[in-house]
Structure formats: C-alpha cells, structure tokens
C-alpha positions as CSV (number, residue, x, y, z in Angstrom):
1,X,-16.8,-23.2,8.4
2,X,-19.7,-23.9,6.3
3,X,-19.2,-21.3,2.5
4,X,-22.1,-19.5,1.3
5,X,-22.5,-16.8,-1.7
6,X,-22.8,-13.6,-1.4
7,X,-26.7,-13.8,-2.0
8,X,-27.2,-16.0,1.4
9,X,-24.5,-13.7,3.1
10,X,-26.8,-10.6,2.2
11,X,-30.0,-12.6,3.2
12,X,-28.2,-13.6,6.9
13,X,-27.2,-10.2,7.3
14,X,-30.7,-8.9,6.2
15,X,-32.7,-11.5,8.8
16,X,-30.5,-10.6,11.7
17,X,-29.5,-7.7,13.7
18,X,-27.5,-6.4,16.6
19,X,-24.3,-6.7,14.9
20,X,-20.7,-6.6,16.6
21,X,-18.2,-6.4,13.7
22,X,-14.7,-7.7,14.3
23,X,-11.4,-6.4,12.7
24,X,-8.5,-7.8,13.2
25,X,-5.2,-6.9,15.7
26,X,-2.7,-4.2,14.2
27,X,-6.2,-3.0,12.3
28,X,-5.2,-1.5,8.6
29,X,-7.3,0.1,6.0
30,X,-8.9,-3.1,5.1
31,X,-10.7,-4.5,8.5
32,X,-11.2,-1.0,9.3
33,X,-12.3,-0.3,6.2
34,X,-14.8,-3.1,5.6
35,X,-16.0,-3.0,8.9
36,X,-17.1,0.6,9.2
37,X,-18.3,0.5,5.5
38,X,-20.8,-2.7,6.5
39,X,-21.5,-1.0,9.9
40,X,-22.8,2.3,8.1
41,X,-25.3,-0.2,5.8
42,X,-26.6,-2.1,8.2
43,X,-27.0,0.9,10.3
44,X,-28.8,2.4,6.8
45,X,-31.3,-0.7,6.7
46,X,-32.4,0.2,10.3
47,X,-30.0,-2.2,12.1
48,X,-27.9,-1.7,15.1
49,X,-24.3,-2.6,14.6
50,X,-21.1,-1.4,16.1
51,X,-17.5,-2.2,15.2
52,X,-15.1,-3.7,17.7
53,X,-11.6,-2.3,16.7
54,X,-8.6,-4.8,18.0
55,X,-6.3,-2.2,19.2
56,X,-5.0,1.0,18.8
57,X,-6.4,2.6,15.4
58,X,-3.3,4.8,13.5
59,X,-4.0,8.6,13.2
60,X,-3.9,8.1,9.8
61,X,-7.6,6.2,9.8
62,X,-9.0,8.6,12.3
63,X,-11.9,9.6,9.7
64,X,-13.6,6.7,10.6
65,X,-13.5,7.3,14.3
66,X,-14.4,10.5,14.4
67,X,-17.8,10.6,12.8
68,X,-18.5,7.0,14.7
69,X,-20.5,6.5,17.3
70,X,-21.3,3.2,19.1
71,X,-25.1,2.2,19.3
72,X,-26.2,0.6,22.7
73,X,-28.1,-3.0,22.4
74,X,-26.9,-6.7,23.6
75,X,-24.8,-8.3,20.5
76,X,-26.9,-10.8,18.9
77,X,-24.5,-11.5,15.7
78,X,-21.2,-11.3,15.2
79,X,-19.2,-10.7,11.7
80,X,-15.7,-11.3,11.1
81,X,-13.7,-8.8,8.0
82,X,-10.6,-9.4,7.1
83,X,-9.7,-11.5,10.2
84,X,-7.9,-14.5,8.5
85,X,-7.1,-16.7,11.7
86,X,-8.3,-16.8,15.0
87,X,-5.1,-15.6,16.5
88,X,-5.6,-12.5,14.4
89,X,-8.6,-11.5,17.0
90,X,-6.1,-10.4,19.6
91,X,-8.0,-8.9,22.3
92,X,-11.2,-9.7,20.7
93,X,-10.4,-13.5,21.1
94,X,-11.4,-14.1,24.6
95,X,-15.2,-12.8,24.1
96,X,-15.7,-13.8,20.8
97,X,-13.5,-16.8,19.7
98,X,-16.6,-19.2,20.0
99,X,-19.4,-16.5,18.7
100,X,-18.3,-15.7,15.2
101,X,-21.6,-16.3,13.0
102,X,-20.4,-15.3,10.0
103,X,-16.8,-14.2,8.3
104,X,-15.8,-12.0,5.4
105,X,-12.5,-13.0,4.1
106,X,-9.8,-13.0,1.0
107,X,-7.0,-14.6,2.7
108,X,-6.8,-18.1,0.9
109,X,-5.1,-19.2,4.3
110,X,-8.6,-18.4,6.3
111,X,-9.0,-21.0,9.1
112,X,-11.4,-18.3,11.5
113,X,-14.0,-20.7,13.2
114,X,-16.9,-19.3,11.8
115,X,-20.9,-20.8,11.8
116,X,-20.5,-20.0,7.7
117,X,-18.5,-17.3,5.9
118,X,-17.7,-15.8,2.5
119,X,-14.1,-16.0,1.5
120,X,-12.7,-15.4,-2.0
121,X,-9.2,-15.3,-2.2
122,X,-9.0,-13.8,-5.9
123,X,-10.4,-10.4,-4.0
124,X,-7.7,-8.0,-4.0
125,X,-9.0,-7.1,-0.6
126,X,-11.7,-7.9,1.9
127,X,-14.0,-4.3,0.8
128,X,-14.1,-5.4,-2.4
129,X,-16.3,-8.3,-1.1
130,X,-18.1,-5.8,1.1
131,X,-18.9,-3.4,-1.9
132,X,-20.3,-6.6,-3.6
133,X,-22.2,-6.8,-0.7
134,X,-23.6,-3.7,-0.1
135,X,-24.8,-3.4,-3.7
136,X,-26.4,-7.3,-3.2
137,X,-28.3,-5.3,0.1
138,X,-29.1,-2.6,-2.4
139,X,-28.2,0.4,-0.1
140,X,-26.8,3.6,-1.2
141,X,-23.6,4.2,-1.7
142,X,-23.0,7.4,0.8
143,X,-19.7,9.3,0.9
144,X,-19.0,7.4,4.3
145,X,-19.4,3.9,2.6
146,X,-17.3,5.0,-0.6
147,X,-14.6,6.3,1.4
148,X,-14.5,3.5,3.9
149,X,-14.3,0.8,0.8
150,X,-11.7,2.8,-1.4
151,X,-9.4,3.5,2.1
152,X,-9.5,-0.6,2.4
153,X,-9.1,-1.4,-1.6
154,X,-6.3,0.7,-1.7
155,X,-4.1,0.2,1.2
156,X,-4.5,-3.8,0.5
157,X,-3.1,-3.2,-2.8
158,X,-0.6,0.1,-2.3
159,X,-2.1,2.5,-4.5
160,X,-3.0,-0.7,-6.9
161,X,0.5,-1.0,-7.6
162,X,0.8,-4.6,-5.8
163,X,0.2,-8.1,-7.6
164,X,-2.9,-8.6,-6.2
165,X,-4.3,-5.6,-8.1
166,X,-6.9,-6.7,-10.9
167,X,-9.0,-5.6,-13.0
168,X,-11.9,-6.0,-10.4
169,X,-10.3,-3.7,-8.3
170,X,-10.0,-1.0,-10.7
171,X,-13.5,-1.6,-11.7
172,X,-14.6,-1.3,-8.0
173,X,-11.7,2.0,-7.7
174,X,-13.6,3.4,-10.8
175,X,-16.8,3.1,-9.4
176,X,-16.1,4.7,-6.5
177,X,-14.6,7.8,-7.9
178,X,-18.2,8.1,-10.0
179,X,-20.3,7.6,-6.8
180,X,-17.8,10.4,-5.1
181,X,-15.5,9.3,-3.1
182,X,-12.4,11.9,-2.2
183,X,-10.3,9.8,-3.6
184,X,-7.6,12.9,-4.3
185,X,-7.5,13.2,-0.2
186,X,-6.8,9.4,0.3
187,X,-4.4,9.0,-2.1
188,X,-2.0,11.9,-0.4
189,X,-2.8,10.6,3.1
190,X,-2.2,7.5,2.8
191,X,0.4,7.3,-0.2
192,X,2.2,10.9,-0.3
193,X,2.5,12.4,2.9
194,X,5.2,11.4,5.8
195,X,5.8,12.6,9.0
196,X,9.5,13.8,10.3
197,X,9.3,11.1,12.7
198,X,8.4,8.3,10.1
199,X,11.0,10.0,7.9
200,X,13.9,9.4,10.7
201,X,12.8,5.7,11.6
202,X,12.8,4.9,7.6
203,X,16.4,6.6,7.7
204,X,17.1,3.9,10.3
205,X,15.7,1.1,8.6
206,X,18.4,1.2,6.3
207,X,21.3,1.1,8.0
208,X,19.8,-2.0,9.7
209,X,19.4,-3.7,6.4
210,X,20.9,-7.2,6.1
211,X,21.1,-9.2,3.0
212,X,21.5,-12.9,2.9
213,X,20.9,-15.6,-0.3
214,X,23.6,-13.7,-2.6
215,X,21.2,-10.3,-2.7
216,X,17.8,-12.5,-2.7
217,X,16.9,-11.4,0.7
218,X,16.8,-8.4,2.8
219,X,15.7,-8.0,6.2
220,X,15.3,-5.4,8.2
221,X,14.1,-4.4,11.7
222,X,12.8,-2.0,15.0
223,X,13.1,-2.5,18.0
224,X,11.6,-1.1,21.1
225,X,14.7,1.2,21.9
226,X,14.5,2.7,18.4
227,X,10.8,3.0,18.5
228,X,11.4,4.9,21.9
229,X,14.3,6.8,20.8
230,X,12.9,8.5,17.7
231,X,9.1,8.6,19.9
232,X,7.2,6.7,16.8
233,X,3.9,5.6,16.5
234,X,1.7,2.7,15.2
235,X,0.7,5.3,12.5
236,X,4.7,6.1,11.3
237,X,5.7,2.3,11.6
238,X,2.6,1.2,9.5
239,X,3.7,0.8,6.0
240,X,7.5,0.0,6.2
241,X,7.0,-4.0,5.4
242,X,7.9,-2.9,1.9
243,X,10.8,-1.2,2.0
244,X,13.3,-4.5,1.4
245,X,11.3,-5.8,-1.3
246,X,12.2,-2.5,-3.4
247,X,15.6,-3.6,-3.8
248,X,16.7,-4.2,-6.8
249,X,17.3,-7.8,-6.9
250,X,15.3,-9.2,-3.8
251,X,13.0,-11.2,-4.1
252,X,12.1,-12.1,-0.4
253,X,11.8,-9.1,1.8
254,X,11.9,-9.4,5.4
255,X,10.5,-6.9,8.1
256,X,10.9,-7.4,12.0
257,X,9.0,-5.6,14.4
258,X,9.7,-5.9,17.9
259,X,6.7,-5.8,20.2
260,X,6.6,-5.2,24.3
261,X,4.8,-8.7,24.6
262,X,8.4,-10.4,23.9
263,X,7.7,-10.8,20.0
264,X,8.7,-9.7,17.1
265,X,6.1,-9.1,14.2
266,X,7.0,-10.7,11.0
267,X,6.1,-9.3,7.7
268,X,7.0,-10.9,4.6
269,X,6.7,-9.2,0.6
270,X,7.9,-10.9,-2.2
271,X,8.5,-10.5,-6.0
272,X,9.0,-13.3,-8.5
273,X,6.3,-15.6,-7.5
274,X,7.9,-16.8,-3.9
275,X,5.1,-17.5,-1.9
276,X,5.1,-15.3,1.1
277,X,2.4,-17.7,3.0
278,X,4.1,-20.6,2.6
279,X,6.9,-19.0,4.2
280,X,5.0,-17.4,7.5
281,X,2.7,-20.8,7.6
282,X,6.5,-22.2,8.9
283,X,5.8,-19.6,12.1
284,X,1.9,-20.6,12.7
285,X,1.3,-17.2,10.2
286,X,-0.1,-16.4,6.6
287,X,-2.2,-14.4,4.7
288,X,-1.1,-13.7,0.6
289,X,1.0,-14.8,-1.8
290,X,3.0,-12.1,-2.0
291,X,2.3,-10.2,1.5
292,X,1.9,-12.1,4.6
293,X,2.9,-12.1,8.1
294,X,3.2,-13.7,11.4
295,X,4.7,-13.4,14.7
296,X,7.9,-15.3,16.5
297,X,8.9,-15.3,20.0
298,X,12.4,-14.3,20.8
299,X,15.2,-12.0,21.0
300,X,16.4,-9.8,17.6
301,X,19.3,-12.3,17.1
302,X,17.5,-15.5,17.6
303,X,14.8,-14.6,15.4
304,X,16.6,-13.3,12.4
305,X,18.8,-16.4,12.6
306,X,15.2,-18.9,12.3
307,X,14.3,-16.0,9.5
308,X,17.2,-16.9,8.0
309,X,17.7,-20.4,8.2
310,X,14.1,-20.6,6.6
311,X,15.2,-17.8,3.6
312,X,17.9,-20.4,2.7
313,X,15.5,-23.4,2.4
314,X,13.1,-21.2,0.7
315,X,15.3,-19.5,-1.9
C-alpha cells in the first residue's frame, strides 16, 4: 500500500466520487464513527457515498442509522476506516477485498491491501484522522459530523482515560464541544448507562475470572449458553474487554468471547507497557499496544490453555 498525506488523501477524495465506505466486522464507535462522519462530507461536497456496515450495529450507535439513508449509484471508489487487516472485512471481504482504493488507518499493525492509504499510528483513533480530514476538505463541521467524530474519539480511548489518549485528542475533544457537539448525551450513553441485562452478564464475568502468572493475568470469558441464558446482545457484551485489566495487579487482561462460527473472539488490554499486539500477532491478530484483539478456533478449554501458555512466555 502506497502512503500519502493527508493533503493527496483530501485531493483523491475531492477528484472521485461514488463512494462505498467500509467499517470493519464487530463495528465500534470508531469505523462507525469515521465512516458516517466522511460519508456526511462527501455527501456535503455533492458526492454520493454510502457506508457499508460489517454486521450487526449495537443499539447503542443507532443515532447514526437512524437519520441514514443509503444513496443509489454504482460504487466507483472504495475507502477503508479503521479496518486494520483484511480479515477485519468480514462479510465485506468477498466483494471488496481486491477494490479497496484508499484506507484510513491508526493501527500501526495495518496490512489492508489498499491502492494507497493514510495510516498514523500516533492517532488516538481513526476520527481523529477523519476530523483532520474534513477540515483539509474545508466542509462544515455539522452536528452530524461532530457527533459522529466525538462518538469514535471517545470509545477508542474510554472516555480519554486509556494510554492512547493525547493531547491531540483532547485538542480535537475540545474542539468539538466549541463547534457543538452533545457531548453531555454521549458521555452517559456510552460511558454511564447499563442495561439489567449487561449488568447480570458483567455479574457473571466475574465469577468466571481466572488468574494465572502469580496475579499478572486475568482472563475471563462468555459463551454461547450464557449469552443465551441471560438473552444478551452485541450492544451489552460490547465493552467488557476491560474488566480484567482493572485488577489491581494485572497487567495482561484477557477476554474470551465465544462466537456461533466455532471461535472465540480474543481481546487483549494491558497496563505496564506489555504489548498487547505482539501478543494477538501470535493468533494472526493485532491492532494497539495496549488494546488489541484477534480470534482462535476452538473449544473454551483448548483456547484458554494456548491463551495461557502464551501469558507465561509473555510475562
């Protein structure tokens, strides 16, 4: 994939047109995010674009669906956000593995096969390239936009309390609250509020904590049968990767997440400077230093004992 700045990115962007915009599988507030915000300003330069979401989107992002409408026109070019690898494109990958023109990254781990892209892995998260962006294409900053970029800035960096929070970020965060963003709303969606039903899995989360590495590592897990029993959704298991890493003492916090496709969704947070992508790049995964994933085929047992095995090499 062939790096350009953010000036050629805006000029690509501004010479082309009929825009399919990619998130990636398991979409958060950061593809989401980035993807409706660019779709709204091409869309504001007279373009047609249209995002493709890759999956189910979580009740909790539904105020980007519901004032969404797709635009009907034949795909001409296609942009990637926040879609580190190409196995990241899910159901997405069979039409567009081969089509991706451009790709808007900050995983330092990005190996999408791209025509040229724009990734900067010091970005706290993949909209604060797109606000970048969409000041470079000098298009207003509407309420839709503002929203869209703050939901993605601060999911990526939990309420900027993560270590990928800098002072970019708040910069961009501060910014947005001047051009109007609800930020107030957001925050208490995203950060404050719980279901019942999100409430009883996290109660069940903790009794299946493990801990292995004399206290350095916890791991916990869901499986299908406790996903059915307590009737949970995408939107109530979304967020729960960080539960182990609040331990006191951890410093390599483990999530399983069992999946009906026979796998089990790995996500990896970590204090203390262990590198969480070196440790999923072991299971063809990655992303960030301190918050990455990836996914291992397999039965609970046999992939918390590979999970393991690796914690022990790693710590």
């Amino acid at each position: 994939m062939k790096t350009i700045t953010l000036a050629k990115t805006a000029s690509l962007l501004l010479s082309n047109d009929n825009f399919h915009i990619l998130t990636h599988r398991y979409p958060d507030g950061d593809t989401l995010g980035g993807a409706y915000a660019l779709c709204y300003a091409l869309r504001a330069l007279g373009k047609k674009a249209n995002v493709k979401v890759n999956g189910k989107v979580a009740d909790k992002f539904s105020d980007f669906t519901a004032i969404y409408e797709d635009q009907d026109f034949l795909c001409e070019y296609v942009v990637s956000v926040d879609v580190a690898a190409m196995s990241l494109l899910g159901d997405l990958h069979d039409e567009y593995c081969d089509k991706i023109d451009l790709c808007i990254d900050h995983h330092g781990t990005n190996s999408v096969e791209a025509k040229c892209g724009i990734v900067d892995a010091s970005s706290a998260a993949a909209c604060e390239i797109i606000f970048e962006l969409i000041k470079e294409l000098n298009v207003e900053f509407t309420r839709e936009i503002t929203n869209a970029i703050y939901t993605g800035v601060s999911t990526d960096t939990g309420c900027f309390c993560y270590s990928n929070t800098t002072a970019k970020t708040h910069r961009i965060a501060s910014q947005l609250m001047d051009i109007g963003c609800d930020w107030q709303k957001l925050n208490q969606k995203h950060f404050e509020t719980k279901s019942r039903a999100k409430l009883k899995l996290e109660r069940m989360l903790y009794d299946t904590m493990e801990f292995y590495c004399d206290g350095k590592c916890a791991i916990i897990y869901t499986t299908l049968a406790m996903q059915k029993e307590l009737g949970t959704s995408d939107d109530e298991i979304e967020g729960i990767a960080s539960i182990p890493r609040q331990v006191e003492g951890v410093k390599l916090g483990i999530t399983m997440r069992e999946k009906e496709d026979g796998t089990f969704k790995i996500s990896v947070r970590t204090n203390c400077g262990i590198d969480a992508s070196a440790f999923c790049a072991r299971f063809g995964g990655g992303g960030h230093v301190a918050a990455s994933g990836c996914s291992i085929e397999g039965d609970l047992d046999t992939v918390k004992d590979m999970l393991v095995k690796a914690a022990m090499e790693t710590l």
